[in-house]
C-alpha positions as CSV (number, residue, x, y, z in Angstrom):
1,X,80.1,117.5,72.6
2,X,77.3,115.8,70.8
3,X,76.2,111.9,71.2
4,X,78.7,109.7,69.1
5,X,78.0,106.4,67.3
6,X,77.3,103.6,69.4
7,X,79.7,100.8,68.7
8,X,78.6,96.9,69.6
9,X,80.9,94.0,70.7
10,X,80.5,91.0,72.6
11,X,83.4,91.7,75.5
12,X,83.9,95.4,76.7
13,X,87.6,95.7,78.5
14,X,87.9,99.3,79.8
15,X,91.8,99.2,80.5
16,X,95.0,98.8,78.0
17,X,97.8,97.8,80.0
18,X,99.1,94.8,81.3
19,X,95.7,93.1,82.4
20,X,93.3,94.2,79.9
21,X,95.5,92.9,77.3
22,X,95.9,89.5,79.1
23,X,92.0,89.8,79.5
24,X,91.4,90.3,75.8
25,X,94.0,87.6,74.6
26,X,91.7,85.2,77.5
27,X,88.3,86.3,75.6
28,X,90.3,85.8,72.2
29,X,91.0,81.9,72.6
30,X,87.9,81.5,74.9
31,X,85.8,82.1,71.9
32,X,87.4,83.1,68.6
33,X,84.3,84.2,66.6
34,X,83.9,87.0,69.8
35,X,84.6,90.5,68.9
36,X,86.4,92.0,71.5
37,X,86.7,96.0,72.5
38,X,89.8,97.6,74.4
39,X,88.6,101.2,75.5
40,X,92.0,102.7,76.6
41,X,92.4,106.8,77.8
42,X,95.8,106.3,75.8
43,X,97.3,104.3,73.4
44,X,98.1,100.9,75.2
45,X,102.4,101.4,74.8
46,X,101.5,104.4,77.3
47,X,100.0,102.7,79.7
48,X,101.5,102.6,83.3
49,X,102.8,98.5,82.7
50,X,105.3,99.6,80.7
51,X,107.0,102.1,83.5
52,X,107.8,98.7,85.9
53,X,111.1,97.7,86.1
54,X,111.9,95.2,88.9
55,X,110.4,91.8,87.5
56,X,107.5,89.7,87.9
57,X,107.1,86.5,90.4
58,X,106.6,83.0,90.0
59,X,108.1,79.7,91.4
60,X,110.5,78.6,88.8
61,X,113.9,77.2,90.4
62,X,114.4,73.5,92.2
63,X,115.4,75.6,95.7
64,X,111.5,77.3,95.2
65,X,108.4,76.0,95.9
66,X,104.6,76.6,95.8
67,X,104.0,76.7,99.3
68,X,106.9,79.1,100.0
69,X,105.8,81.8,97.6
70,X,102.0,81.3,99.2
71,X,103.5,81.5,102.6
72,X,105.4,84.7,101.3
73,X,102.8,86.4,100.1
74,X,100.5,85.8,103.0
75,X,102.6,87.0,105.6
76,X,103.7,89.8,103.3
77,X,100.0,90.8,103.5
78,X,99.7,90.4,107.4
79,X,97.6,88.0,107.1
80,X,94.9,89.7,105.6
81,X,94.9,88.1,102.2
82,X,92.2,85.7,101.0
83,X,94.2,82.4,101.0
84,X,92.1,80.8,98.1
85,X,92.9,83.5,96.0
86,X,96.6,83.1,96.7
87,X,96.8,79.8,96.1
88,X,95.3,79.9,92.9
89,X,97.5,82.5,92.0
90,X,100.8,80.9,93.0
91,X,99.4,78.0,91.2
92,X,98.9,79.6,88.0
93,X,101.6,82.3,88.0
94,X,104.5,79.4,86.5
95,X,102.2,78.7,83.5
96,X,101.9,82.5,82.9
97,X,105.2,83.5,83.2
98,X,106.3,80.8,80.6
99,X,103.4,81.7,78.3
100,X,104.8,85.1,77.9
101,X,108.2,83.9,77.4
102,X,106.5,82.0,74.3
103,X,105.0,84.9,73.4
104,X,108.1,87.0,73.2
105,X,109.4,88.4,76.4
106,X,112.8,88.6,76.8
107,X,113.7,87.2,80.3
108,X,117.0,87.9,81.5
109,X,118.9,84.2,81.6
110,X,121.4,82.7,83.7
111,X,125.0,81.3,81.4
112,X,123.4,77.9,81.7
113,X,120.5,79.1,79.5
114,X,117.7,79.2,82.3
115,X,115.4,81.7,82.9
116,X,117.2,84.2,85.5
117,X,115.8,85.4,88.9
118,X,116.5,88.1,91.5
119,X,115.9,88.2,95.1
120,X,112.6,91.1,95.9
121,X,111.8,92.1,99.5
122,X,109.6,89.7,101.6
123,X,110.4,86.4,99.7
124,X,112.7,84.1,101.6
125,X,113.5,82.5,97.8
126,X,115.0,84.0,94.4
127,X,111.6,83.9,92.0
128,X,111.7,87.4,90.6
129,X,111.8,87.0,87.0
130,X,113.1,89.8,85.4
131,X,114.4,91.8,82.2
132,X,117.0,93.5,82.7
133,X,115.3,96.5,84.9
134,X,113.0,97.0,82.1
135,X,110.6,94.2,83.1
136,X,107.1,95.9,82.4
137,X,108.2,97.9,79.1
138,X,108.9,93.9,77.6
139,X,105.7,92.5,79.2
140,X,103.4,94.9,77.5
141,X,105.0,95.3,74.4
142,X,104.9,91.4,74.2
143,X,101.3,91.1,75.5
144,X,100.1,94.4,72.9
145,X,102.0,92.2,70.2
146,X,100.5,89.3,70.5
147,X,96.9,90.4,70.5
148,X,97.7,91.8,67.2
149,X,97.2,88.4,65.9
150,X,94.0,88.2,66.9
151,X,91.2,89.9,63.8
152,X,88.5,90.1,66.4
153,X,90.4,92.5,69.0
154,X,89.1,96.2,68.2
155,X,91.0,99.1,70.1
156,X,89.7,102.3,71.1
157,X,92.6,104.2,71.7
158,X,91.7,107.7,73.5
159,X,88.5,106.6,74.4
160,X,88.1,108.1,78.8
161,X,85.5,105.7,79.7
162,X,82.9,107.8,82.1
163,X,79.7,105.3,82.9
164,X,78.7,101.8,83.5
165,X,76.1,101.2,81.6
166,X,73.4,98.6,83.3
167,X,70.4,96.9,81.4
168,X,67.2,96.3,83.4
169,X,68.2,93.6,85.2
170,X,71.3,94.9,86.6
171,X,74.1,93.5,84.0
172,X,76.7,95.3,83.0
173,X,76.9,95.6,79.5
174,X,79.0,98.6,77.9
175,X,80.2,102.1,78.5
176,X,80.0,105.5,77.8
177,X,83.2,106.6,76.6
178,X,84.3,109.9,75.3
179,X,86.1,110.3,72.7
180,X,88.8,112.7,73.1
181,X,90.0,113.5,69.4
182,X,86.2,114.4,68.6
183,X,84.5,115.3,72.1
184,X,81.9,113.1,71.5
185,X,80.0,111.0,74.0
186,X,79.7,107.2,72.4
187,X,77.9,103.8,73.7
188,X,80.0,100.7,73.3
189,X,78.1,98.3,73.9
190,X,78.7,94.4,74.7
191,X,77.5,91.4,76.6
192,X,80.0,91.7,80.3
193,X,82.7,94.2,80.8
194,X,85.8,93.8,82.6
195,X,87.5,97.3,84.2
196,X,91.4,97.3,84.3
197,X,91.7,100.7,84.9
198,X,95.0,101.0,86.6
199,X,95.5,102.3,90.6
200,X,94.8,106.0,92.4
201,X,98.5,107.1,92.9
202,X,97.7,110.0,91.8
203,X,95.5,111.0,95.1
204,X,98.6,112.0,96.9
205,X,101.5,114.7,95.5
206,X,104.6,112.2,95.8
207,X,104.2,109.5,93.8
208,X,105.6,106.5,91.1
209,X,102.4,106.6,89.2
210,X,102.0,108.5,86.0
211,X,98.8,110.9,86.0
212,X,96.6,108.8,84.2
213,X,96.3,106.9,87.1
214,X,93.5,108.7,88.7
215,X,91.6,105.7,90.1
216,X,88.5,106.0,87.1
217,X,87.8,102.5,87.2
218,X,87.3,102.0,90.4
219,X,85.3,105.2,90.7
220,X,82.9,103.6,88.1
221,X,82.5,100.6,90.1
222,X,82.0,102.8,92.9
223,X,79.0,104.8,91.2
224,X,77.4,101.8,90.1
225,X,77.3,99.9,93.6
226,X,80.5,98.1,93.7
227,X,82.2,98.2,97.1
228,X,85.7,99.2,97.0
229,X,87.6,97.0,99.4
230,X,90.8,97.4,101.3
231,X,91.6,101.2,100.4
232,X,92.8,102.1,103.7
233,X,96.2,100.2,102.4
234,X,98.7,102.5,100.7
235,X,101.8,101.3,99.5
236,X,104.8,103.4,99.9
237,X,108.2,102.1,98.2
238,X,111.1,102.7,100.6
239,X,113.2,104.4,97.3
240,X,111.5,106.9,95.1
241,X,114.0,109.4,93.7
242,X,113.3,112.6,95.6
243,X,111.1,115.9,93.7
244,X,110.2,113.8,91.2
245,X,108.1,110.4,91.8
246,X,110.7,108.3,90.1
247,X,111.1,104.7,91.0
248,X,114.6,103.2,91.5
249,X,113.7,99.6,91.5
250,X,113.5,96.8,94.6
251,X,115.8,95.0,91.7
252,X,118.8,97.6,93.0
253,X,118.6,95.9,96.4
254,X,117.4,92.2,94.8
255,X,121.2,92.7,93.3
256,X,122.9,93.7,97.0
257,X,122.5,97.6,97.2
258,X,122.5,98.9,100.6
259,X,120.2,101.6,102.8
260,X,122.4,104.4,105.2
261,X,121.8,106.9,107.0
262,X,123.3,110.3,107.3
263,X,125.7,108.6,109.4
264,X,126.5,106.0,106.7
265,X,125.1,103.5,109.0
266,X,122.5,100.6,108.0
267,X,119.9,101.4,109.7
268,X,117.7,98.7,109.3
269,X,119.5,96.4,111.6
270,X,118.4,98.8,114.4
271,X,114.5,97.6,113.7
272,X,114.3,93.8,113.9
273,X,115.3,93.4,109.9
274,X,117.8,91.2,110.9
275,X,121.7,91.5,110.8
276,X,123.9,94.0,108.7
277,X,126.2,91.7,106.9
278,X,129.4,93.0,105.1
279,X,128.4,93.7,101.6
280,X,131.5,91.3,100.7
281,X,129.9,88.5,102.8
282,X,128.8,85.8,100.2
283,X,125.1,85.2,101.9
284,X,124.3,89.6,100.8
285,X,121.7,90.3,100.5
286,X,120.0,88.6,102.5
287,X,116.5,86.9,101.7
288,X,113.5,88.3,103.7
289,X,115.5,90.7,105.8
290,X,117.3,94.2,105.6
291,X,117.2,96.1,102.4
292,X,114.9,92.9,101.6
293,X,112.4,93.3,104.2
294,X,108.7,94.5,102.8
295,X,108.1,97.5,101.6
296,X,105.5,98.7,104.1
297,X,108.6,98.2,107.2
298,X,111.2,99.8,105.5
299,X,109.0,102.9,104.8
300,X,108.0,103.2,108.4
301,X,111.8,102.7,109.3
302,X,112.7,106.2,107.0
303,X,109.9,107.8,109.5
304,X,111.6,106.7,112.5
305,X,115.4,107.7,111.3
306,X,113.6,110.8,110.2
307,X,112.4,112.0,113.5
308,X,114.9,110.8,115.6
309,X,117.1,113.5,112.9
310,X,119.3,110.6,111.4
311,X,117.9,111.3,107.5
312,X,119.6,113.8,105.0
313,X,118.5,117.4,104.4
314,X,118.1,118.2,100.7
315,X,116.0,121.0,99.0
316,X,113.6,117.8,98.1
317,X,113.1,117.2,101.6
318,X,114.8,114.7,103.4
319,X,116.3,111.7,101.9
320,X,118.6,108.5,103.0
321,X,121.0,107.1,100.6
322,X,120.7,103.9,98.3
323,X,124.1,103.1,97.7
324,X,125.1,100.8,94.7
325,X,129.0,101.6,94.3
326,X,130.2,98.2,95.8
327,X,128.0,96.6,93.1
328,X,130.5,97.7,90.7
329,X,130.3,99.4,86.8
330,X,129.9,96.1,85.0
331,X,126.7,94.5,87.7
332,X,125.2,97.9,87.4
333,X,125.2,98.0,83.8
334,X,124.0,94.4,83.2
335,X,121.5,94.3,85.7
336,X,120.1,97.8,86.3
337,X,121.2,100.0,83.6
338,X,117.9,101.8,83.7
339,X,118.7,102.6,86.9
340,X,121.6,104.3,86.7
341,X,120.2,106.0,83.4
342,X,117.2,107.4,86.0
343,X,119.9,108.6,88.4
344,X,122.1,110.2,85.7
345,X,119.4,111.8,84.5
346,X,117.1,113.4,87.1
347,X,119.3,113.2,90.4
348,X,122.7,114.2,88.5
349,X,124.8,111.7,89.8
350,X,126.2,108.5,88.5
351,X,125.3,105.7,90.8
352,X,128.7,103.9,89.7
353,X,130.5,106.8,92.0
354,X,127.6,108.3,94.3
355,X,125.1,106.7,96.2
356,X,121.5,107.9,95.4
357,X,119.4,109.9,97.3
358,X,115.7,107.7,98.0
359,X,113.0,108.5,100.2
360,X,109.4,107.0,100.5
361,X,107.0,107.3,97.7
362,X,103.5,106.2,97.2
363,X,103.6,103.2,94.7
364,X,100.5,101.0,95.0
365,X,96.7,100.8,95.9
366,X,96.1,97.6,97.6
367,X,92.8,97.2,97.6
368,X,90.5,98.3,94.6
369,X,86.9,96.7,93.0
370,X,86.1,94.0,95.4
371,X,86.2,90.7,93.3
372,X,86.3,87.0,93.7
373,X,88.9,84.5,92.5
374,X,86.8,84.4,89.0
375,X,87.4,87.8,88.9
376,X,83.8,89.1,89.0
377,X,82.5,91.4,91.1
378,X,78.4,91.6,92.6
379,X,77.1,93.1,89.7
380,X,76.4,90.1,86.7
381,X,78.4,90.8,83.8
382,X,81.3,93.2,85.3
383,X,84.7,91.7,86.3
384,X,88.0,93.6,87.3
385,X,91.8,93.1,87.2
386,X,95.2,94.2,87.8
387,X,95.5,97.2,90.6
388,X,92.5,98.9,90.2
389,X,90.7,95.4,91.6
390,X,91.1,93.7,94.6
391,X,90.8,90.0,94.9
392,X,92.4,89.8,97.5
393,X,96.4,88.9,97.2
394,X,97.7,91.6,98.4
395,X,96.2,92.2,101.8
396,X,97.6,95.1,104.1
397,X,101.2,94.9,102.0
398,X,102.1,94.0,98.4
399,X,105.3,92.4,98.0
400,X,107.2,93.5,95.1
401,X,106.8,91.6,91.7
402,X,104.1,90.2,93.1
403,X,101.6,92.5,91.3
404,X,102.9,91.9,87.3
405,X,101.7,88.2,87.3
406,X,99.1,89.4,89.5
407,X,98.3,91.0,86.6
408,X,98.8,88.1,84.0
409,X,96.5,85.7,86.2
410,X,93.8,87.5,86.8
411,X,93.7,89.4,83.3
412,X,93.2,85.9,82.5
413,X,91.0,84.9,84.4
414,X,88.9,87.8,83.9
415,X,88.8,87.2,79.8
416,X,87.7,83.7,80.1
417,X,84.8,84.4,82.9
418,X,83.5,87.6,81.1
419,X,83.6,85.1,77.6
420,X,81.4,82.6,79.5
421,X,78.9,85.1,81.2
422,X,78.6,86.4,77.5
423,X,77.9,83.3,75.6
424,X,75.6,83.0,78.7
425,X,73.7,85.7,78.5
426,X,73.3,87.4,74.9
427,X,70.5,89.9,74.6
428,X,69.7,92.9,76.0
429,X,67.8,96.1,74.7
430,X,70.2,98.4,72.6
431,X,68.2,101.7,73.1
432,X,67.7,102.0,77.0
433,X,71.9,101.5,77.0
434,X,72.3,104.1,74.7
435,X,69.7,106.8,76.2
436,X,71.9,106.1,79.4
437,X,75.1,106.9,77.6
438,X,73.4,109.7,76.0
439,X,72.2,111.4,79.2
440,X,75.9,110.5,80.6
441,X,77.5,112.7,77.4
442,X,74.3,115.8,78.5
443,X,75.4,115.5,82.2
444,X,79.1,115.9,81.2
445,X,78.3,119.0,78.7
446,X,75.6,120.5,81.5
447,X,78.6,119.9,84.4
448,X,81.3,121.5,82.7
449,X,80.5,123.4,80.2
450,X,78.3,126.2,81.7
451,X,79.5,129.1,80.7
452,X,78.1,131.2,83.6
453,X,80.0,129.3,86.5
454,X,82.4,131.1,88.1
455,X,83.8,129.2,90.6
456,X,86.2,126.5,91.8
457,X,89.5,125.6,90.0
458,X,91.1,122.2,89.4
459,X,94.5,122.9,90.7
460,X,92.8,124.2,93.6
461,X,91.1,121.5,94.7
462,X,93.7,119.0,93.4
463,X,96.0,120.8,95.3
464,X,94.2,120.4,98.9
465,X,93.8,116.8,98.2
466,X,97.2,115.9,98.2
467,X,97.8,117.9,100.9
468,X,94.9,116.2,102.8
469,X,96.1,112.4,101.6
470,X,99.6,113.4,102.4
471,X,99.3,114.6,106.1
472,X,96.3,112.7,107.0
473,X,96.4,109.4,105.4
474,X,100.0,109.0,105.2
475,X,102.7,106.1,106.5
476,X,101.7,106.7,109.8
477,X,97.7,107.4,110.7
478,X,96.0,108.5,114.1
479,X,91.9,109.0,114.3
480,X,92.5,113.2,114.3
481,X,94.7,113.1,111.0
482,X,92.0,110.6,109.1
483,X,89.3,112.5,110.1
484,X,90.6,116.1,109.3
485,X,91.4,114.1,106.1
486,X,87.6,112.7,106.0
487,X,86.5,116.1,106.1
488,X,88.6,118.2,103.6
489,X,87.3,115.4,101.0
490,X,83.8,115.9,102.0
491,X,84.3,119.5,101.4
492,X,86.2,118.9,98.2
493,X,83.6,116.8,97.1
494,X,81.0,119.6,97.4
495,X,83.2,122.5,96.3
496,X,84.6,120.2,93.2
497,X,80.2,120.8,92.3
498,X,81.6,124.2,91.1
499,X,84.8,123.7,89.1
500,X,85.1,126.1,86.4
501,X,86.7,124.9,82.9
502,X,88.1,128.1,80.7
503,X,88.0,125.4,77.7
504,X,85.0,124.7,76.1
505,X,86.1,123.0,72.9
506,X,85.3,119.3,71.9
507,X,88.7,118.0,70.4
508,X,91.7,116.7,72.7
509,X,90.2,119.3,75.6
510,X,92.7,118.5,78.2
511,X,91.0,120.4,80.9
512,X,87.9,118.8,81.0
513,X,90.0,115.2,81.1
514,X,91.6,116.5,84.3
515,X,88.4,117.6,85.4
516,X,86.6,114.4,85.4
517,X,90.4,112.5,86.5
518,X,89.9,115.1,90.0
519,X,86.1,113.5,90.5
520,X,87.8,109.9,90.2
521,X,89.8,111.0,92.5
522,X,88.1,112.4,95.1
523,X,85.4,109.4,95.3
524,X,88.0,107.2,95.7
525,X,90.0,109.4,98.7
526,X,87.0,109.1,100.0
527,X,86.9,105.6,100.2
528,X,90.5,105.4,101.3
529,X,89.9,108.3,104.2
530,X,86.9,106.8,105.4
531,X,87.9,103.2,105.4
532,X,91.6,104.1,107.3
533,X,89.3,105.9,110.2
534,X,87.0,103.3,110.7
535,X,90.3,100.5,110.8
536,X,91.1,100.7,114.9
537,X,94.4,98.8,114.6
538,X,97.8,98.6,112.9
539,X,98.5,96.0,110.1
540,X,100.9,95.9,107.2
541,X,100.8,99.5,105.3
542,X,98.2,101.2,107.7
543,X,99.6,101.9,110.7
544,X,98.0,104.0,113.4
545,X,99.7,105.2,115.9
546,X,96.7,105.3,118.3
547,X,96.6,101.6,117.8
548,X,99.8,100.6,117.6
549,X,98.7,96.7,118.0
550,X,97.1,94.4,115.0
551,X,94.1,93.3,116.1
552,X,92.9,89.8,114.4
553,X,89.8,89.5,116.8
554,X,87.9,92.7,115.5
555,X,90.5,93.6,112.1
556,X,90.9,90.5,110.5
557,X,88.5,91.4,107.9
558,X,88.5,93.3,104.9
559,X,86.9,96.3,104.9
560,X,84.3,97.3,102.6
561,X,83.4,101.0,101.1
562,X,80.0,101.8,99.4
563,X,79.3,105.0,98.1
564,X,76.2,106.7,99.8
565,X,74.2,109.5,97.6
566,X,73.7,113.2,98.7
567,X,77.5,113.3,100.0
568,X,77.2,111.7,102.7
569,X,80.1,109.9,103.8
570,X,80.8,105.9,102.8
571,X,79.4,102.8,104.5
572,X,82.0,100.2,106.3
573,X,81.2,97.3,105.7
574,X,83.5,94.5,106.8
575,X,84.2,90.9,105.1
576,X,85.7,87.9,106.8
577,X,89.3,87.2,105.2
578,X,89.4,84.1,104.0
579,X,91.5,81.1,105.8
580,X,92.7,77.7,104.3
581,X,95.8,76.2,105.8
582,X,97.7,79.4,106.9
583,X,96.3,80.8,110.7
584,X,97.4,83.9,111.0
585,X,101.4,84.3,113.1
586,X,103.5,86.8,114.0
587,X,105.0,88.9,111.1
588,X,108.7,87.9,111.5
589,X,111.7,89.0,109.0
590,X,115.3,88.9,109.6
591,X,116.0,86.3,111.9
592,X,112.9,83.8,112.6
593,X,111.7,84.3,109.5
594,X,111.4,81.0,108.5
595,X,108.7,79.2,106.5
596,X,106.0,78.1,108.9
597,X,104.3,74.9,108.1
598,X,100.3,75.0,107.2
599,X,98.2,74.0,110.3
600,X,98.1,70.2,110.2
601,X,101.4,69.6,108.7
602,X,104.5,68.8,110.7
603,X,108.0,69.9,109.9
């Protein structure tokens, strides 16, 4: 594993999904003489975008409006989001959504010719745009497409980014990436860097993510001094297809299907999600209620049916059912075919004629790289977007579809910010960057690649993470599970100082990729452990049941993760959230959960 060429471009985007390619379309048209790099682990087509299959949001229809889909997303968040950041998403989410449309995505249309949209959980109004149940697998392929236009976008596919390289005075300005076909350690160098690396799923055993998603990108961030923000909030999706991480879509119940028991009861009326209407009733589903409350309240209600013994027994586990037969063949196979594809095929059952067993599933990081509405985090030159970043729009709970044109606006704002800092700020010194990605390349070889170690295992250690995120850092938290959770990742941290690799070759050595994926993933359980403990209150996806209560006078704040040296465990920090016109209320869905006006403005 020697020291590879070193490789010079203006823009560095670490990232090939849906956000760095956004990003590197941004930097494209910002400045078209720019040469930009995409340093992707895979080949973009493979990255986790492409697995989405709900639909993406933005205010579109005459019944919508700005301010409901700001209001949405706030209180979705508990309050926790920064409004400015909000705004300006909502704002630019329309412009976004029709840009891809031009680009090539095939939104799914109403008779009349208009661009279709499906009700998602949380949002009092239909502004789910949508293809098919397919949604991400069109959005990438149209955003990869299109940046094949562009001469100046260079890709290096296979390339595991590993370092943040930093000139003198403190600007980002490159990477060390590894090449995996070769094993060779490279510097690609530019002027400002932008991470879209993708979310940590894969810290905990059940999950929708695919295992690339190993949290590297915010790790980097986390080496270099970034403060990761908000990682005490883990989404769970109320419907992941049991024993194997499999998402069946929000879009199932967008289109009317229904949540039982294993009394074939709905039991979502039982927790303040409003009333259980006949699925024959014209006004199912309902908007912002039942089957479409958030995410974060129906996974706590599967905990509750759960223990009080109301959930189904399976050899997965326990499970409720997701049932889709009153839909009908024809709905089914217009609106989710993949869907019942996904059923067919891994749960054996044919959702036309069975309903399908769901249970909770971890789906989404909320918080990430601490960033600001240009995108750009406190070191000059490095911005982040798309999950692994938090700006903040997703506070304490995500709502669903929220995060693909989350991913659109902010890839976009993060191309056309990183373009400026580096028309701003040219020059730096070529040979300190590359003896820091050199030394990075010696520490990897000297790390893992000792042939007298004889210790630890990565399936080992892997192994007791999930098993510490799992039962201490779960839907439901208390101050004994986080800190038994603290401490098994302390350990794991030290122990992971000994993993033993049996592979030692350079080209497409697999072990050594999972290898540095576990250290991602520990620093950034770390953060999440650390960050749930320290959080004294319940609110949105982190719910402790030793402080059952939300707690705006000492919680309403983001909290703030930096990574201490020697082991030690991470500073807390804490950050006001920011308020514009929206004070934080009571979290209401069902009935009451109407749009309340901005402070100031009547109704």
């Amino acid at each position: 594993m020697g020291h590879g060429t070193t490789q010079q471009h203006d823009v560095i985007i670490i990232g090939g999904g849906g956000a760095g390619l956004r990003a590197a379309i941004a930097i494209a048209q910002e400045n078209p003489s720019f040469s930009v790099a995409c340093v992707s682990k895979v080949y973009p087509m493979r990255s986790h975008t492409v697995t989405a299959e709900g639909g993406a949001a933005a205010s579109i229809k005459p019944n919508d409006s700005l301010e409901d889909h700001i209001y949405d997303t706030i209180s979705g968040a508990d309050w926790l989001a920064d409004q400015d950041a909000v705004e300006y998403f909502v704002n630019e989410a329309p412009a976004e959504m029709i840009q891809l449309e031009h680009w090539g995505c095939p939104w799914s249309r109403e008779p009349d010719g208009s661009v279709a949209v499906r009700p998602f959980g949380g949002m009092k109004i239909e502004r789910t745009w949508f293809a098919a149940d397919k949604t991400g697998f069109h959005m990438l392929h149209s955003l990869f497409q299109t940046t094949l236009k562009y001469g100046n976008i260079v890709r290096y596919d296979e390339h595991f980014a590993t370092k943040l390289l930093l000139d003198d005075n403190g600007n980002c300005r490159g990477c060390a990436a590894i090449e995996l076909r070769t094993g060779s350690t490279r510097a690609i160098l530019g002027k400002s860097v932008i991470i879209c690396t993708g979310g940590a799923g894969k810290a905990f055993p059940f999950t929708t993510n695919g295992s690339i998603k190993t949290g590297d990108g915010m790790a980097m961030a986390y080496r270099a001094g970034v403060a990761l923000k908000d990682m005490e909030f883990i989404q769970y999706h109320p419907t992941g297809l049991p024993g194997t991480g499999i998402l069946i879509t929000e879009a199932s119940r967008g289109e009317g299907g229904i949540l039982v028991n294993k009394d074939g009861h709905r039991f979502l009326q039982d927790y303040d999600l409003g009333e259980a209407l006949d699925v024959s009733d014209p006004r199912h589903p309902q908007k912002r209620a039942m089957e479409l409350g958030p995410r974060d309240k129906l996974s706590q209600c599967f905990i509750k049916e759960r223990d009080a013994g109301r959930t189904i027994e399976t050899k997965d586990g326990h499970v409720m059912h997701l049932d889709l037969r009153h839909l009908g063949e024809a709905k089914i196979d217009k609106k989710i075919p993949f869907v019942r594809e996904l059923a067919r095929n891994y749960a054996g059952i044919d959702p036309v004629h069975q309903p399908i067993p769901v249970r909770p599933v971890v789906h989404y990081v909320m918080g990430g790289i601490d960033t600001d509405t240009d995108a750009a985090t406190n070191i000059p030159g490095l911005y982040a977007a798309g999950e692994c970043a938090c700006v903040s729009i997703n506070g304490a709970n995500r709502l669903g579809s929220n995060s693909l044109t989350e991913l659109l606006v902010f890839g976009a704002q993060a191309g056309r910010h990183a373009a400026r800092f580096a028309m701003d700020h040219p020059d730096y010194d070529v040979s300190a960057l590359e003896a820091q990605a050199a030394d990075e390349g010696a520490r990897v070889r000297r790390t893992y690649f000792d042939a007298s170690r004889k210790g630890e295992r990565i399936v080992t250690l892997r192994t007791e993470l999930h098993d510490a995120m799992e039962d201490g850092a779960g839907i439901y938290r208390d101050a004994d599970s986080l800190q038994a959770a603290c401490a098994t990742v302390t350990d794991l941290r030290e122990r992971y100082r000994n993993v033993t690799l049996d592979d030692h070759t350079n080209s497409f050595n697999t072990e050594l990729t999972a290898a540095l994926e576990l250290g991602s993933l520990l620093e950034v359980a770390e953060a999440m452990a650390n960050s749930g403990l320290k959080r004294t209150e319940s609110r949105g996806s982190h719910q402790r049941t030793d402080h059952p209560e939300r707690n705006d006078d000492d919680f309403l704040a983001h909290s703030m993760a930096f990574r201490q040296e020697g082991g030690a465990p991470p500073r807390i920090d804490y950050k006001p959230v920011t308020i514009t016109k929206w004070p934080p209320g009571a979290r209401t869905y069902g009935a009451g959960s109407g749009l309340k006006k901005p402070a100031g403005e009547t109704t």
